[in-house]
N, C-alpha and C positions, 0 to 999 in steps of 0.2 A: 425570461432569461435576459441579463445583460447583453448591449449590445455589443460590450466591449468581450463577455463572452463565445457570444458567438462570433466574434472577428478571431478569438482565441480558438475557434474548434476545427475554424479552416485553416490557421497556419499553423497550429501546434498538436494536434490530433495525425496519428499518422499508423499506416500500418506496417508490420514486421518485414514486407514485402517490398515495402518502400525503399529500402538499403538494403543490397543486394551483399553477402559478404564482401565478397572482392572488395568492395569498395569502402566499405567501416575498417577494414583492414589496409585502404592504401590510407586512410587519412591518420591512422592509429599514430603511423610515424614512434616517437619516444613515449607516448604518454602507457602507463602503466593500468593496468585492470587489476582489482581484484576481484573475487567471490565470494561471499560470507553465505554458511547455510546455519541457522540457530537452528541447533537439535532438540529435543527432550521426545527422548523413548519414540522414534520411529525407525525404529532397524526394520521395517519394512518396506519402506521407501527411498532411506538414503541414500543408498549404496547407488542403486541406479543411477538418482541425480548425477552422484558425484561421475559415475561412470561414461554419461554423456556428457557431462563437460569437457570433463579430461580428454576423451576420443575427439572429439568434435572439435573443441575450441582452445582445447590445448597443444593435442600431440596432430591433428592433421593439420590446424591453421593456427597459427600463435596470436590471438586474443586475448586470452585468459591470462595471464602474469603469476597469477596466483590464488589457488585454492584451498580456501579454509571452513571446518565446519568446529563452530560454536558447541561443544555439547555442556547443556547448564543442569547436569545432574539426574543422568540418564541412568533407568535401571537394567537395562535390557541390552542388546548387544549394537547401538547404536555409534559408538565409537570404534567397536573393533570392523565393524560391516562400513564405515566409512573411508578408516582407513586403507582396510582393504580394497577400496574403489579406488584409493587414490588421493584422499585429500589428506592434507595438513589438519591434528586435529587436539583443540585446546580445549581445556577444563574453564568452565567461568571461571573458576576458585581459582586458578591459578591467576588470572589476569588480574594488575591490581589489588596483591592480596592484605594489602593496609586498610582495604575498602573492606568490609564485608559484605558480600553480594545479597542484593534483595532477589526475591522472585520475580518473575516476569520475564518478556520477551524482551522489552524497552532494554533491560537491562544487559542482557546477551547484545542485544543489536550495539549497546552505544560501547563496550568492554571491545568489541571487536575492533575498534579504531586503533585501541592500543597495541593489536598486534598484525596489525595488516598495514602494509607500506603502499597498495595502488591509489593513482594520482584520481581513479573512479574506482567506489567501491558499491560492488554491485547486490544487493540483498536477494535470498531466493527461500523460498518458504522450504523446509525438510521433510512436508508431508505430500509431495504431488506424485499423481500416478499420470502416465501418458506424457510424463515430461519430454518437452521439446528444447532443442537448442533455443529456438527462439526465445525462448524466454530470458537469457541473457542477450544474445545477439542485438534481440529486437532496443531492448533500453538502453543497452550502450551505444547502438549507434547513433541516435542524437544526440550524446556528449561528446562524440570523438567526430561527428561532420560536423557541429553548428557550435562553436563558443558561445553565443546569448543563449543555450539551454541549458540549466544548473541541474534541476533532479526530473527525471522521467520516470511516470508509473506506467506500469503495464495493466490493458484492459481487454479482459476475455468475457465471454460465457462462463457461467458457473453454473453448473446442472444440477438438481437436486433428486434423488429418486428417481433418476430417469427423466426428470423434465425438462427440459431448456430454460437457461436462465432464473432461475427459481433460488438459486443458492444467495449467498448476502445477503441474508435476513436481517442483519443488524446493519449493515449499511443501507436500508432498504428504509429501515423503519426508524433509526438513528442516528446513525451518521451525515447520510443525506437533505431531511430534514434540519438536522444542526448548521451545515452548510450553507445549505440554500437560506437561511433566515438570518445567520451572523455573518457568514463572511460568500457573498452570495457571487463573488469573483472564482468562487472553487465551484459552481454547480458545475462545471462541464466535466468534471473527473468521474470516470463511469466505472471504474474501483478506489475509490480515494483512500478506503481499508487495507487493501491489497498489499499484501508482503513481497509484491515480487517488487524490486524499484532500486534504481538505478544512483548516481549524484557524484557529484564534485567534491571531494575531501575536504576540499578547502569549504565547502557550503556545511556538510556534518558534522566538519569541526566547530561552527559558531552555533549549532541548536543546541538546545535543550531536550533530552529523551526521556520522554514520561519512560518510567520503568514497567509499565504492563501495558494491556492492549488498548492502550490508549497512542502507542506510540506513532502509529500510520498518520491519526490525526494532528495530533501535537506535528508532528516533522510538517505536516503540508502547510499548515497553518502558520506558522512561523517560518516555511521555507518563503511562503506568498511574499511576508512584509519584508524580508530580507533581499528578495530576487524579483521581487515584482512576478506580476502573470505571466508574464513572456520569458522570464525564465522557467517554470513549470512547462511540462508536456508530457504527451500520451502514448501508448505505441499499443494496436491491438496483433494479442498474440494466439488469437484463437477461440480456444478452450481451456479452462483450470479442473482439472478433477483431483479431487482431494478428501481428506477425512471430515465431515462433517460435525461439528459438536451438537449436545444435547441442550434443553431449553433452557436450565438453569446453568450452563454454561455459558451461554447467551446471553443469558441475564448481568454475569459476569461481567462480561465483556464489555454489554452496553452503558453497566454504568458505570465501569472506568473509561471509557470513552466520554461519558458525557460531564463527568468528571475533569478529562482534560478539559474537555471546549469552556467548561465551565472557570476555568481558571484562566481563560486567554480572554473570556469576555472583559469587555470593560464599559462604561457606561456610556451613552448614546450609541452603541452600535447598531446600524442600518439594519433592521426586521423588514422581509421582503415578503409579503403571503404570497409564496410561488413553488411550486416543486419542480426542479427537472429531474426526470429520471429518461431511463434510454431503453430502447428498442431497437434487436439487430434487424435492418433492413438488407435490400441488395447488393447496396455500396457499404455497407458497413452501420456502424451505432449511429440509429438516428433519435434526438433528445425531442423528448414532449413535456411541454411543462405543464404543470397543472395547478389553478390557484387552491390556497390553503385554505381554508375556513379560519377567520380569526374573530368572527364576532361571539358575543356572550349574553345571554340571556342572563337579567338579574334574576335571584332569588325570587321561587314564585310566591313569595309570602308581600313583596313588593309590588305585587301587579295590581292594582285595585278590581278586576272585576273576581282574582280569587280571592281577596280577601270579603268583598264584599258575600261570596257564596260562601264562605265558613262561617259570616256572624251571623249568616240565615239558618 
């Protein structure tokens, strides 16, 4: 790992516990929040979210400014079970309708700009189960204590089948790898995929948003050259449980993901053979790096002692 990363993990890694309400709420002063939740067909889950937020960070402490959920073409009861909770609740189609809407999440996420007015607008995924307030609390409060932080991701546990930290398959096997070898200033983001995330309007107004799940990557990547590393940072909020995709879903995923990185590359980019990945210890995620394998074995037709056993 960089050493300039790990100067980054001690003072921009932080946990939800770190900022106590009281106090993300005396610093709030004028600045405005929003909430953006991109929907498609989770009326199983929405309703809740929206429900905690409202209670929590709306109507007992005034955080929240404003709550909106994204639905981009739900079959199911996804919009009425939202409202019902309580949030403000827009059609993609309707936003922008000079545009015709592509698929994808990119595309919900960046559409939301156009109707959301907070000075920080805060993204939260529509499928979590065991939602916590934290999960907003925790990312806004480093844009509302610290002006040198522009976007904060949040970093939990993802369980899979019962396991601990087993979940982020694709960040695990893709994402992170992609990181760690082109833009090796992002190894310490321990969800760098991660929907839940935080930022400065004035910072998502100047990206570019791949329109499918390429978008977590694209935004960090070009959040980096714009804000430098010391504007990124962390906040661990736990635990994430959530609906799990299937492999060819995955597959999906991963190569539009790699798909973006692949469009930010440019030539001489520093290749690092290094992986960090992270392990929660007792103080919290601690990063092991491990070297990559980058050597290559020529064709074995090239070796002369097998070529010499084939002419025998």
């Amino acid at each position: 790992m960089l050493d300039e990363v790990e100067r980054w993990l001690s003072r921009r890694s932080w946990s939800a516990a770190d900022r106590p309400l009281p106090g993300i709420l005396a610093a709030k002063r004028g600045t405005t929040v929003s909430v953006v939740l991109p929907a498609l067909n989770e009326e199983s889950t929405v309703g809740a979210i929206v429900s905690v937020i409202r209670r929590e960070l709306m109507e007992a402490v005034p955080l929240v400014d404003e709550l909106v959920v994204i639905d981009s073409g739900s079959t199911d009861r996804t919009a009425e079970r939202a409202a019902a909770a309580g949030a403000r609740v827009v059609h993609r189609d309707a936003i922008l309708p000079r545009m015709p809407a592509l698929p994808g999440k990119g595309e919900v996420l960046w559409r939301s700009l156009m109707v959301t007015s907070g000075d920080i607008v805060c993204y939260v995924d529509a499928d979590l189960e065991e939602f916590s307030a934290d999960f907003v609390s925790g990312i806004v409060g480093p844009l509302l204590t610290d002006p040198g932080v522009s976007l904060v991701k949040a970093m939990y546990d993802r369980p899979l089948a019962g396991a601990p930290g087993q979940g982020g398959r694709v960040t695990e096997l893709v994402a992170r790898p992609l990181l760690n070898l082109h833009w090796p200033q992002l190894a310490g983001f321990v969800q760098p995929l991660g929907g839940e995330y935080a930022a400065r309007r004035s910072l998502l107004e100047r990206l570019p948003f791949p329109v499918g799940y390429g978008v977590e990557l694209g935004l960090l990547v070009d959040a980096l050259h714009l804000v430098g590393l010391d504007g990124l940072a962390q906040v661990d909020v736990g635990r994430r449980v959530h609906r799990h995709q299937d492999g060819q879903a995955l597959g999906r995923m991963a190569a539009a993901i790699y798909r973006t990185a692949q469009l930010r590359l440019k030539p001489g980019h520093l290749v690092r053979p290094a992986l960090t990945q992270f392990e929660r210890g007792a103080d919290g995620f601690v990063p092991r790096t491990h070297a990559v394998d980058t050597e290559e074995r020529p064709p074995m037709r090239e070796i002369p002692e097998y070529a010499a056993r084939r002419a025998a």
